[in-house]
DSSP file (Angstrom, degrees, kcal/mol; ACC not computed):
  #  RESIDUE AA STRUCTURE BP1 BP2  ACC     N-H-->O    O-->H-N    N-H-->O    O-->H-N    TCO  KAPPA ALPHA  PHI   PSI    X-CA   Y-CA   Z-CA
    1    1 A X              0   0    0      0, 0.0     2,-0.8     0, 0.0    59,-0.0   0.000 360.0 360.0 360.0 125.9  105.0   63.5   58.4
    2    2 A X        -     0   0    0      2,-0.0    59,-2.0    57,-0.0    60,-0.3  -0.655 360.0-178.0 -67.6  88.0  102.5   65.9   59.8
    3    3 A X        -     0   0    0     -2,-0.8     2,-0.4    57,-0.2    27,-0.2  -0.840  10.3-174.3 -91.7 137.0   98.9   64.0   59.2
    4    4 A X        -     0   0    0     -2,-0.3    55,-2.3    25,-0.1     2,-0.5  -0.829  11.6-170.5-120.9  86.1   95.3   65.4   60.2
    5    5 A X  E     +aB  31  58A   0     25,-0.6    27,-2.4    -2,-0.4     2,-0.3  -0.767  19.9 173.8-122.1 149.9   92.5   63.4   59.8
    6    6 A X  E     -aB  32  57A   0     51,-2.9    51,-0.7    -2,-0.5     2,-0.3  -0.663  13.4-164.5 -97.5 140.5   88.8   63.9   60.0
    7    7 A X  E     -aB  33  56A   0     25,-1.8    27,-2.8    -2,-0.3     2,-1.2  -0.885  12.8-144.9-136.4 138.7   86.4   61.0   59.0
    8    8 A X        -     0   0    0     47,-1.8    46,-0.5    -2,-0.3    47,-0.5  -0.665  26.8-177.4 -69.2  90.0   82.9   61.8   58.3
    9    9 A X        -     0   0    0     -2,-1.2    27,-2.1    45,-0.2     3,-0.1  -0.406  33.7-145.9-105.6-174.8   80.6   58.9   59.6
   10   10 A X  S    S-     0   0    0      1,-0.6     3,-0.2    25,-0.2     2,-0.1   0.086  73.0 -75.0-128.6  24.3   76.6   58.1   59.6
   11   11 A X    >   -     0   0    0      1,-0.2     3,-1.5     2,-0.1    -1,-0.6  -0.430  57.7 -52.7 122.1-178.3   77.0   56.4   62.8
   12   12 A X  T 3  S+     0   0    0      1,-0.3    -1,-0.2    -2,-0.1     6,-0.0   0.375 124.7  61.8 -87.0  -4.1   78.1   53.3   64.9
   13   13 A X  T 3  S+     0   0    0     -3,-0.2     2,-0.4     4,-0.0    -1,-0.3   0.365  76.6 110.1-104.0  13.0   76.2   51.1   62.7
   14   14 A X    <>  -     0   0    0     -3,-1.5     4,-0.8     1,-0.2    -3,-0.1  -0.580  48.4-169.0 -55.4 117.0   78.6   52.2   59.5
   15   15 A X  H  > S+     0   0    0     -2,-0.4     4,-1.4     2,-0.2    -1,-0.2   0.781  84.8  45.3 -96.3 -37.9   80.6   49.1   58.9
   16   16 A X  H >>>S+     0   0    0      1,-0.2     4,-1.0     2,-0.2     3,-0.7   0.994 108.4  58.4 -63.4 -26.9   83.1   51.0   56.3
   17   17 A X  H >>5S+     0   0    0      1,-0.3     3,-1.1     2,-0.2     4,-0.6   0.911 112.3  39.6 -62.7 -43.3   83.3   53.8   58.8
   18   18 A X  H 3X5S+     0   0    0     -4,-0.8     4,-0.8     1,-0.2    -1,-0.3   0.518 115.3  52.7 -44.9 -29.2   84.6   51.2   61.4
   19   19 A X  H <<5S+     0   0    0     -4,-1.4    -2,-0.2    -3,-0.7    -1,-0.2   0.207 109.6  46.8-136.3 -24.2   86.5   49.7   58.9
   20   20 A X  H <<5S+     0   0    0     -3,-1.1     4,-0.2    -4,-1.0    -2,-0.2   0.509 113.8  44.7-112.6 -27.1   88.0   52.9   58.0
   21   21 A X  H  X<S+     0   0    0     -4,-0.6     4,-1.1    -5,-0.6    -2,-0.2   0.878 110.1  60.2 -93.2 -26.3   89.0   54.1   61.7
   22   22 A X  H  X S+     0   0    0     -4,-0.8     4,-1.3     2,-0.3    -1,-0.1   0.695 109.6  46.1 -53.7 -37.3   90.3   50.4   62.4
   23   23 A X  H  > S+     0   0    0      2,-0.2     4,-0.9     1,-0.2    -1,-0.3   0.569 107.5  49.2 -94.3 -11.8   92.5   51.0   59.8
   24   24 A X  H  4>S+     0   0    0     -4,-0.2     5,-1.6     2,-0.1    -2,-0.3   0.691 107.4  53.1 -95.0  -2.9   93.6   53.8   60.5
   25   25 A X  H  <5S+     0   0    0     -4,-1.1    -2,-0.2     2,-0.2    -3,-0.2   0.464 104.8  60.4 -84.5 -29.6   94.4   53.0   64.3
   26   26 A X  H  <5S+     0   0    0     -4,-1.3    -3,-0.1     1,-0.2    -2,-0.1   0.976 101.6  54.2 -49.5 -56.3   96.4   50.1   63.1
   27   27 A X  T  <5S-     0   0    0     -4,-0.9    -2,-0.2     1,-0.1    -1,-0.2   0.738 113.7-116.8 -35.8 -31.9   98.5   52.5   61.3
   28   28 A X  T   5 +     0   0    0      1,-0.3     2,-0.6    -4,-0.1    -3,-0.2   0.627  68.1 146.3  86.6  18.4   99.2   54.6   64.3
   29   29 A X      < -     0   0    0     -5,-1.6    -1,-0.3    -6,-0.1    -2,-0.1  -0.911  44.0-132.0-103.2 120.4   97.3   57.4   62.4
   30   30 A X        +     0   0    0     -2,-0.6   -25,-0.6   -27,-0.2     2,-0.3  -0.168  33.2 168.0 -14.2 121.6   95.3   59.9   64.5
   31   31 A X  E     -a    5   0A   0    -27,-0.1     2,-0.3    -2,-0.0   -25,-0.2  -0.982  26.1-151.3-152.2 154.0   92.1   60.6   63.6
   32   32 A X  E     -a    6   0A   0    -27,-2.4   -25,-1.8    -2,-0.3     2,-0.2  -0.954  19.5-135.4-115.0 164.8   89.0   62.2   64.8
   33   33 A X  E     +a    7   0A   0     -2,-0.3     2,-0.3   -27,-0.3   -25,-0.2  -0.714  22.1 168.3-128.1 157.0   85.3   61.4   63.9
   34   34 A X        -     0   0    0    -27,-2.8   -25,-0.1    -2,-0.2    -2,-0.0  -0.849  33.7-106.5-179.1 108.2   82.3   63.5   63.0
   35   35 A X        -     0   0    0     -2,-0.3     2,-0.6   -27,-0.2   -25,-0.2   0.107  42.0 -99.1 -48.2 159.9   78.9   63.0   61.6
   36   36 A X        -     0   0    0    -27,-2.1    -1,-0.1   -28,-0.2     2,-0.1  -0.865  39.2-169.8 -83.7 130.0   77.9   63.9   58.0
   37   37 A X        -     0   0    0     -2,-0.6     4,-0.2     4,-0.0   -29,-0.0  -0.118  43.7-106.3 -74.8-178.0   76.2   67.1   57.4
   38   38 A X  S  > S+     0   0    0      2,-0.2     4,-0.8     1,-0.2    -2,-0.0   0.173 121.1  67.0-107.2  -5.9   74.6   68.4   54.6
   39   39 A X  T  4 S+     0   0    0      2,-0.1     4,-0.4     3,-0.1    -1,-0.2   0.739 104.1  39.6 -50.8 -47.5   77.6   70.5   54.6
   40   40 A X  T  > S+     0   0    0      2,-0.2     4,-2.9     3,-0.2    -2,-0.2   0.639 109.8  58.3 -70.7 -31.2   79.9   67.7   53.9
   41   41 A X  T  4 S+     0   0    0      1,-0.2     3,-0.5     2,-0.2     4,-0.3   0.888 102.1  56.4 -70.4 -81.7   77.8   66.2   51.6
   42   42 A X  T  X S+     0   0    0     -4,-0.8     4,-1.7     1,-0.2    -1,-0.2   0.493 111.9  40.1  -9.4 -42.4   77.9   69.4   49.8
   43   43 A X  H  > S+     0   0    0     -4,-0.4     4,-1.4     2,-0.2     5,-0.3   0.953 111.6  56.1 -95.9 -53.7   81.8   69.3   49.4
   44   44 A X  H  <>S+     0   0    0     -4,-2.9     5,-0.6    -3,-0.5    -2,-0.2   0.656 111.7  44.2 -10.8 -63.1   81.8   65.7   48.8
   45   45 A X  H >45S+     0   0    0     -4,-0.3     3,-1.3     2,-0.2    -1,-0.2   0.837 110.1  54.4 -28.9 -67.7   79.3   66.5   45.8
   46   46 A X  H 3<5S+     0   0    0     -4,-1.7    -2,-0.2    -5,-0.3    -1,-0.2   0.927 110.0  51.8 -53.7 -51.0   81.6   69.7   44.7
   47   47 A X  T 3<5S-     0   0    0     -4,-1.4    -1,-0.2     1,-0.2    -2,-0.2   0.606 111.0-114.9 -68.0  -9.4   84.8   67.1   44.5
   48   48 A X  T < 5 +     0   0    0     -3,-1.3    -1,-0.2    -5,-0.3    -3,-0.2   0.066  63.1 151.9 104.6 -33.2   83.4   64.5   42.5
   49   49 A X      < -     0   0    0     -5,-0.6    -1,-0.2    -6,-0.1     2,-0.2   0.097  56.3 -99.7 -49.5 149.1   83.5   61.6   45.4
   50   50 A X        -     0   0    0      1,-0.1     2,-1.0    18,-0.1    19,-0.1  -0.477  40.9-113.7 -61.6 139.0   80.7   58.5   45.5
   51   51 A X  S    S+     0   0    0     -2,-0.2     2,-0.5    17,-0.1    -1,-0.1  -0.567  79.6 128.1 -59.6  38.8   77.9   59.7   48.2
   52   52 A X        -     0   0    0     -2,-1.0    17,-0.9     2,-0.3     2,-0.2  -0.958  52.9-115.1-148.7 128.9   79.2   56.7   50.3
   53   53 A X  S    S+     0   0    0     -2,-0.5    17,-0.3    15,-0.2   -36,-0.2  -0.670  94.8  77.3 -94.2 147.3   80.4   57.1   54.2
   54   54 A X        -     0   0    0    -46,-0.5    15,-2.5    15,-0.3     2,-0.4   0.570  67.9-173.8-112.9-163.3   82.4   56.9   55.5
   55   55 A X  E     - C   0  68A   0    -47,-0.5   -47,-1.8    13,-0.2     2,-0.3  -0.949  17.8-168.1-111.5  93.2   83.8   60.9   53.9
   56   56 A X  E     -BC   7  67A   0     11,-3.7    11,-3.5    -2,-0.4     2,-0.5  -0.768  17.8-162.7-112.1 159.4   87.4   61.3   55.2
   57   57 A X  E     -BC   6  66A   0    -51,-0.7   -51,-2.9    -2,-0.3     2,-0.6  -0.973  15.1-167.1-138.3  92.9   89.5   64.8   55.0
   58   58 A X  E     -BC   5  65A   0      7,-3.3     7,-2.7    -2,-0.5     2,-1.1  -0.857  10.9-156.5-111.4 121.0   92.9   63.9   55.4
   59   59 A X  E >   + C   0  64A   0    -55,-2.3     3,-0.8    -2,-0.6     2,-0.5  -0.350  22.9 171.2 -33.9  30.0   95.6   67.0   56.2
   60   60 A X  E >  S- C   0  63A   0     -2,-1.1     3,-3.0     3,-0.7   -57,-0.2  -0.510  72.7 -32.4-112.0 132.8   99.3   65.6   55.1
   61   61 A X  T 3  S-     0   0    0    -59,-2.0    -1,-0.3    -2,-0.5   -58,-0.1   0.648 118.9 -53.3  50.9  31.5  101.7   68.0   55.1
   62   62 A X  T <  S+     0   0    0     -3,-0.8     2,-0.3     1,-0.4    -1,-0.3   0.115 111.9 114.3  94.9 -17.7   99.4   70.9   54.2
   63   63 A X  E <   -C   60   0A   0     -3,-3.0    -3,-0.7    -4,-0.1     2,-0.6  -0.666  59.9-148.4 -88.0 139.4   98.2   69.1   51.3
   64   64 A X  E     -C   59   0A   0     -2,-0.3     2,-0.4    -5,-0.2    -5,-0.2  -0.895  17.4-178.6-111.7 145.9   94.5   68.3   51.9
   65   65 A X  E     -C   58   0A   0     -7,-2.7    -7,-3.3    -2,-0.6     2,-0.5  -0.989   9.5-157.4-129.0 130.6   93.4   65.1   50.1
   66   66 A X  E     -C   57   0A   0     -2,-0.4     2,-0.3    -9,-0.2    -9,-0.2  -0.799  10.4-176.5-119.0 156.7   89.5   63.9   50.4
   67   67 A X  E     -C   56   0A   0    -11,-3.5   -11,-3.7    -2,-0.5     2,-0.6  -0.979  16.0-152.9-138.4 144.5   87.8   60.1   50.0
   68   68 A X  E     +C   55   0A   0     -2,-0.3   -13,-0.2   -13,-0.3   -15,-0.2  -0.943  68.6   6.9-121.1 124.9   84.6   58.7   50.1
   69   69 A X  S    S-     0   0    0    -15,-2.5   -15,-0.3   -17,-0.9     2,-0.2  -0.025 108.7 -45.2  88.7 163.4   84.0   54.9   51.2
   70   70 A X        -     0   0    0    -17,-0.3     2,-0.2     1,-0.1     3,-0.1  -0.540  53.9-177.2 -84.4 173.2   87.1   52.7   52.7
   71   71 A X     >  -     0   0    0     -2,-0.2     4,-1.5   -55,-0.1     3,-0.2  -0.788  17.3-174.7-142.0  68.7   89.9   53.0   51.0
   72   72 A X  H  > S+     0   0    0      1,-0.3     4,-2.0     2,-0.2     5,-0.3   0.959  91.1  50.6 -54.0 -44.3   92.7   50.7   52.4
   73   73 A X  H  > S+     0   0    0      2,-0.2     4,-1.1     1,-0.2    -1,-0.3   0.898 107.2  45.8 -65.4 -34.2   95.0   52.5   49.7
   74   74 A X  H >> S+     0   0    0     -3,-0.2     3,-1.5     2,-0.2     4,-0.6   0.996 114.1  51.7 -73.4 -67.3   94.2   55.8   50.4
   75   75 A X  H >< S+     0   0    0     -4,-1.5     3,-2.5     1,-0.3     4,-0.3   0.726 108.8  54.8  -2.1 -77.1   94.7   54.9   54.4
   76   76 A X  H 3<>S+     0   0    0     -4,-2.0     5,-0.6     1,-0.4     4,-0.5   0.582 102.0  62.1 -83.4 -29.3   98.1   53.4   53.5
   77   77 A X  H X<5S+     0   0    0     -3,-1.5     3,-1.4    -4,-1.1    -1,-0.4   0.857  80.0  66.9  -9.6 -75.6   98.9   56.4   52.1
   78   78 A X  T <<5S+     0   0    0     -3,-2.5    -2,-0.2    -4,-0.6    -1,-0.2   0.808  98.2  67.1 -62.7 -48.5   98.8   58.9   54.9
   79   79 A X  T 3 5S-     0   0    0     -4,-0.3    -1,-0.3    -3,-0.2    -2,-0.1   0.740 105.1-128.7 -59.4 -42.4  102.2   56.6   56.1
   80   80 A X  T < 5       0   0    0     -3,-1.4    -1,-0.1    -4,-0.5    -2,-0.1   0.638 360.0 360.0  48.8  47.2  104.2   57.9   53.1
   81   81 A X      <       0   0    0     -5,-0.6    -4,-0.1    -4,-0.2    -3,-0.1   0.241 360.0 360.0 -91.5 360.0  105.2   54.6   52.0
């Protein structure tokens, strides 16, 4: 499965944002990282998600799915288990 994922963090002292790339590097899921703007907050805000970093924009299979905070389930997802 073709995955692309973004997470939005608010720095190295973010413990879910660590928490969120940790899990996702167990998985064997790619990811890259990328401060929040007031851009992201803004689509965060349009989608209904909690104001809470980390903000991740995960790609699978063309379908784009977004999360706010970690999310072990949503992570465990991206596998397509």
């Amino acid at each position: 499965m073709n995955v692309n994922v973004t997470v939005y963090s608010t720095g190295p002292e973010c413990q879910k944002c660590k928490a969120t790339k940790r899990g996702l590097e167990k998985l064997g899921i790619p990811h890259v990282e990328k401060p929040v703007t007031e851009e992201i907050k803004a689509l965060a805000q349009d989608r209904g998600l909690k104001m809470v970093a980390p903000i991740v924009h995960a790609v699978v299979g063309g379908e784009d799915r977004y999360w706010s905070d970690f999310r072990p389930d949503m992570i465990k997802s991206l596998t397509g288990d």
